[in-house]
N, C-alpha and C positions, 0 to 999 in steps of 0.2 A: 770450766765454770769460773767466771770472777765475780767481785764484789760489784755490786749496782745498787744503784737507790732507784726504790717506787714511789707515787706518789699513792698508791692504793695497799689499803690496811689488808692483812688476813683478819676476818670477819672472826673464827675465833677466839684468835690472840687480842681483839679490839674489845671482846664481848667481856675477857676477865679485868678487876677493879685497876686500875693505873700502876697502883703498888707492886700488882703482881704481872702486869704486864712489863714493868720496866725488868722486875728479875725476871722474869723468864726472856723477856730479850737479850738482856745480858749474858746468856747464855748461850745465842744464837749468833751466827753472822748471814748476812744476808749475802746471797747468791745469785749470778747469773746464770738460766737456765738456757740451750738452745737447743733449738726443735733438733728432735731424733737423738738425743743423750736418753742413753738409757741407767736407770736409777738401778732398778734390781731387775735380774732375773730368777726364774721360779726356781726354789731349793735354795738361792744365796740367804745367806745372815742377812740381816738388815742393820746396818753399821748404823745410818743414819733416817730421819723423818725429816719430811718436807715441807711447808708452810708458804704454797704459793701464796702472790700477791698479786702480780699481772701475768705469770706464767699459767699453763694449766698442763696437767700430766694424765695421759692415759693410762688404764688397764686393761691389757688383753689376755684373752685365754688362749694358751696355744692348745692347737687341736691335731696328735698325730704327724706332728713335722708339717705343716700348713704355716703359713704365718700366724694365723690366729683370729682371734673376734674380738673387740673391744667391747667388754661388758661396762664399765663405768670410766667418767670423767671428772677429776679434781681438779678447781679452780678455789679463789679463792676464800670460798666457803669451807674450806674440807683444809685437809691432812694427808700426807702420805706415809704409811708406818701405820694407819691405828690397827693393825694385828697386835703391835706390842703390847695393846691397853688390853686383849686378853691373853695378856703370856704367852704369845704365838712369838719366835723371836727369827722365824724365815719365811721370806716372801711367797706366798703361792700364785704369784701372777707375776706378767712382763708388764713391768711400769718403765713408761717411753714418755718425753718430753711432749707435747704434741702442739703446745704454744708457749713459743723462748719469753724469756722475762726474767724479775728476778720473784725472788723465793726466800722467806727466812729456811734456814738447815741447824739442825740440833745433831749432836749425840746421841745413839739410843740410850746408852749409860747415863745422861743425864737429863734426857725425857723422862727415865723410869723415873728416874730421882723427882724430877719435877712434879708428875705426877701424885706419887706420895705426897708431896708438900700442898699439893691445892684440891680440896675436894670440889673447886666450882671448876680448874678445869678437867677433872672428871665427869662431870655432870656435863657438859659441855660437848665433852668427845665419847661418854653413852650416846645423846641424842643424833652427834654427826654419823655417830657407827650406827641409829637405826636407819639415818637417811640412807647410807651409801648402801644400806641392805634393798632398802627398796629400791632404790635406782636400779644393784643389779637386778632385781626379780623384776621389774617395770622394763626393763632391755632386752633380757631372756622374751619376752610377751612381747613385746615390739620387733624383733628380729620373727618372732615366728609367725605372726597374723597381718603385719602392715606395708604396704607397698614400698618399695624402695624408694621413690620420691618422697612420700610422708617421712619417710624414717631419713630422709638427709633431709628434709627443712630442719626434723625435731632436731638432728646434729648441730646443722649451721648454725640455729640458734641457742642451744647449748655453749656450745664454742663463744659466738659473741655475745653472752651475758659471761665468759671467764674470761674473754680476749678484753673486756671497755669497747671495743671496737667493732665497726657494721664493716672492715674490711680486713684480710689476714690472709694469709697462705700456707695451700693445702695443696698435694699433689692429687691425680685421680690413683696412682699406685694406693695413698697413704688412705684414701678416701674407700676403695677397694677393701683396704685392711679390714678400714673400723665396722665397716658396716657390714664386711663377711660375704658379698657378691662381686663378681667380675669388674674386669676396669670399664666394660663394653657396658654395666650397669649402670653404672657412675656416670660415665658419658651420656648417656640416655635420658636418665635422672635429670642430672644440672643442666642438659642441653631444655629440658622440659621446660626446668624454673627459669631459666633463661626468656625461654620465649613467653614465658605469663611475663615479664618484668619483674622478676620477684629480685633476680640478682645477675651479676655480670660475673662470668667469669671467663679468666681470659691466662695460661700461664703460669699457672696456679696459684694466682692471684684472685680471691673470694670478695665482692663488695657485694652487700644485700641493700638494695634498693629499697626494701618499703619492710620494717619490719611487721604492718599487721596483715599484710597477704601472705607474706610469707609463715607465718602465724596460724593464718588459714589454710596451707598449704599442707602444713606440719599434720600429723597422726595429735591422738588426744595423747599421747602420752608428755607431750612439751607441758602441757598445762597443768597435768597431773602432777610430773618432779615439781613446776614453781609452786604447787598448793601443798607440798606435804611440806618444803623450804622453809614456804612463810607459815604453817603450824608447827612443824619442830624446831626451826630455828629461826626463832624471831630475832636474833641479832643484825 
């Protein structure tokens, strides 16, 4: 990981007053993130939290020596670490890169610290920590009732509201992972969206062609994260 500049804010670090954004950046350095670093695995301490900006980080749950399931997705709206906002100080989930970029990085020694000093951004990472609650309980119910096509639109476009971007790259292995079905799934799936024109993929190389078909493609659940978003965090 090196140092990079974004041109894109973390949403809550933008949300607190300039005063307390500039300390609490000064306390950060800003990092490059590349796909497939992994941050923690389940049981490690958590040294440090994470403040993508054009990166986004997954969490999987492993299941039984399996690779796992991807329950939730941090992009620039979110945080990586908020266990520590309730005294949790070790990961219970495998947090993996899954779109490189950079990221502000803290100390958790001087997140705590930060925390105590601002109660807006306490209030801040209460509300992201109810989102990411529902996101996983809205994933949990999307893995178990909705088609595999629905459930990789709602992905893709997840991914490209954290990526800025309607193209990025994604393996069928890595695409397998997140969504917890065979790579023969994957293939099926994106061979589907493919032939609607929804997207091209080619190498694993992802470009979405239209995002409101693809939109329409998706399970209700894409619609449902951006409305609880724009109600909890209006930043």
């Amino acid at each position: 990981m090196t140092t990079s500049v974004s041109p894109h804010p973390n949403r809550i670090i933008a949300s607190l007053s300039t005063e307390e954004q500039k300390r609490f950046l000064s306390n950060c350095e800003q990092v490059k993130l590349a796909f497939g670093d992994i941050l923690n695995e389940p049981g490690e301490k958590i040294l440090h939290v994470y403040f993508p900006t054009d990166s986004f980080i997954s969490l999987v749950m492993p299941m039984d020596g399996n690779p796992g399931l991807e329950v939730a997705l941090i992009g620039d709206e979110g945080m990586h670490g908020i266990l520590l906002l309730l005294g949790v100080e070790t990961s219970q989930l495998h947090a993996v890169v899954q779109g490189s970029g950079a990221a502000w990085r803290m100390g958790t020694k001087i997140f705590q610290r930060e925390l105590k000093r601002s109660v807006t951004l306490q209030q801040k990472l209460h509300f992201y920590t109810y989102v990411l609650m529902r996101q996983l309980a809205q994933t949990a119910a999307c893995n178990r009732f909705h088609l595999v096509e629905a459930r990789l639109a709602r992905w893709l476009l997840m991914t490209r509201d954290r990526a800025h971007s309607d193209q990025f790259y994604i393996t069928h292995e890595f695409l397998a992972r997140m969504l917890g079905v065979r790579r023969s799934g994957v293939t099926k799936a994106a061979g589907s969206l493919q032939k609607m024109n929804l997207i091209h993929y080619s190498r694993g190389s992802i470009k979405i062609l239209t995002s409101l078909g693809l939109e329409a493609a998706s399970c209700s659940c894409y619609q449902s994260d951006k409305d609880i978003y724009a109600h909890i965090l209006p930043y």
